[in-house]
C-alpha positions in Angstrom: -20.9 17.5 135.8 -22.3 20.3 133.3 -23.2 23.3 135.0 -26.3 25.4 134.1 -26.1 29.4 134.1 -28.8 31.3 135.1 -29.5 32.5 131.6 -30.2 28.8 130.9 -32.2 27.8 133.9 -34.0 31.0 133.3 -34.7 30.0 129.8 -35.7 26.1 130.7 -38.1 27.1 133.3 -40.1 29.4 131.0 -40.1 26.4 128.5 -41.4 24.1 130.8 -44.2 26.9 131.8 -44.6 27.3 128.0 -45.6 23.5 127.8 -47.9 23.8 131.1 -49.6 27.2 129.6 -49.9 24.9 126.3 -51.9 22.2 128.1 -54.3 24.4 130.0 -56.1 25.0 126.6 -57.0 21.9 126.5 -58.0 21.5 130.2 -57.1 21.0 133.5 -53.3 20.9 133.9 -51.6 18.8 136.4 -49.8 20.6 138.7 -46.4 18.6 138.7 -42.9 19.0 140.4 -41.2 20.7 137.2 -43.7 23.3 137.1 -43.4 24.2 140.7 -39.5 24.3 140.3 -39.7 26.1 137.2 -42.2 29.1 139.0 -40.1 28.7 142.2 -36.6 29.2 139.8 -38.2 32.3 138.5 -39.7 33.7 141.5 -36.3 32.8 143.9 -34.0 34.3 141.4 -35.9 37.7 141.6 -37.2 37.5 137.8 -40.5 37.5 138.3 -43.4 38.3 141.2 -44.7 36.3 143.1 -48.6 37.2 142.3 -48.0 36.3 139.1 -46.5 33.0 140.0 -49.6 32.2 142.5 -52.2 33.0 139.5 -50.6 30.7 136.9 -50.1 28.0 139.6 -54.3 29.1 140.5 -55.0 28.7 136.8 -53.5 25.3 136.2 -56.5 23.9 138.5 -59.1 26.1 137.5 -62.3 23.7 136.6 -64.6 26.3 135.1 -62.3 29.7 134.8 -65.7 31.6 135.7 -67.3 30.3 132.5 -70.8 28.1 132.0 -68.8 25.8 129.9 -66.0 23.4 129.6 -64.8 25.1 126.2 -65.1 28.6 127.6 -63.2 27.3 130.6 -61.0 26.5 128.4 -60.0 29.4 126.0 -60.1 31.2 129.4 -57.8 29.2 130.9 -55.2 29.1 128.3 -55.5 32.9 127.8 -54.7 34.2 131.2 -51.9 31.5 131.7 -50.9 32.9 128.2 -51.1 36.6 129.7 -49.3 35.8 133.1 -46.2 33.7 131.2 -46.2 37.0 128.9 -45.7 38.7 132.2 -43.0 36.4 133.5 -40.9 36.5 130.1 -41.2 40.2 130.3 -39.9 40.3 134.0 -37.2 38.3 133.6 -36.2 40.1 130.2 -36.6 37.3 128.3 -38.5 38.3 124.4 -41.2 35.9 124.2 -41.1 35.0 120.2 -43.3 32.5 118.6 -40.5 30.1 118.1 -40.9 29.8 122.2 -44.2 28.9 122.2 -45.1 25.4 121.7 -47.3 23.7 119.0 -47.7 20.8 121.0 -47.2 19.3 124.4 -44.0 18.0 123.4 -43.4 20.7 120.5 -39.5 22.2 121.0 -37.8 20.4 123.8 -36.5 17.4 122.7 -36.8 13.8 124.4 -34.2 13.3 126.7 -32.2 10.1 126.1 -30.6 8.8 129.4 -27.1 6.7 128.5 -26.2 4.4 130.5 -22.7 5.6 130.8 -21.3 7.2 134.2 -20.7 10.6 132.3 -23.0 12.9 133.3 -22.3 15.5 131.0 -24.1 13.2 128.2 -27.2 13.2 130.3 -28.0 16.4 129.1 -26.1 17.0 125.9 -29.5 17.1 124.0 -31.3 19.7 125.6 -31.6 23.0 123.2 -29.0 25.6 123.0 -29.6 28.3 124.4 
């Protein structure tokens, strides 16, 4: 079975927050299982606090982000999940570059493509290098 390193979970968990900040500028976020791994990762491996962990989970659900509007919601949303992941990356001494940050929901991590063999090792033999 392939094994992950830190470094790499590290990495892949800040991704996967990438995505979630990514999608709170367009609204509400769902709060899903992979997020809540990815900020318990970072938080259990001592990379990041857990305040900021609490606020970006907070933010995902936000409906109005303080603002009279659902557009002002909005940008405010996305820029303080924004500012908190910056903290996070920081934290965990990870640069935060713009080839990180995602275009789209789907933008740099690949689809995964499941084989139906019994080798696990080809289950993830498309995710990025790190």
């Amino acid at each position: 079975m392939a094994r992950f390193d830190p470094e790499r979970l590290t990495t892949l968990a800040l991704l996967a927050l990438e995505d979630a900040a990514h999608q709170g500028r367009s609204g509400i976020v769902q709060r899903t299982w992979g997020i809540r791994l990815a900020l318990a990762w970072l938080h259990g491996a001592r990379l990041v606090c857990r305040s900021d962990c609490d606020e970006f989970w907070r933010l995902l659900a936000d409906p109005d982000c303080h603002q009279s509007s659902e557009t002002g919601a909005n940008v405010c949303r996305g820029q303080h999940l924004s500012m908190h992941l910056s903290r996070m990356y920081r934290s965990a001494g990870v640069e935060r570059t713009p080839d990180m940050m995602f275009t789209g929901s789907a933008g740099r991590l690949p689809k995964r493509t499941w084989v139906g063999s019994s080798d696990a090792d080809e289950r993830v033999a498309d995710l990025p290098e790190l």
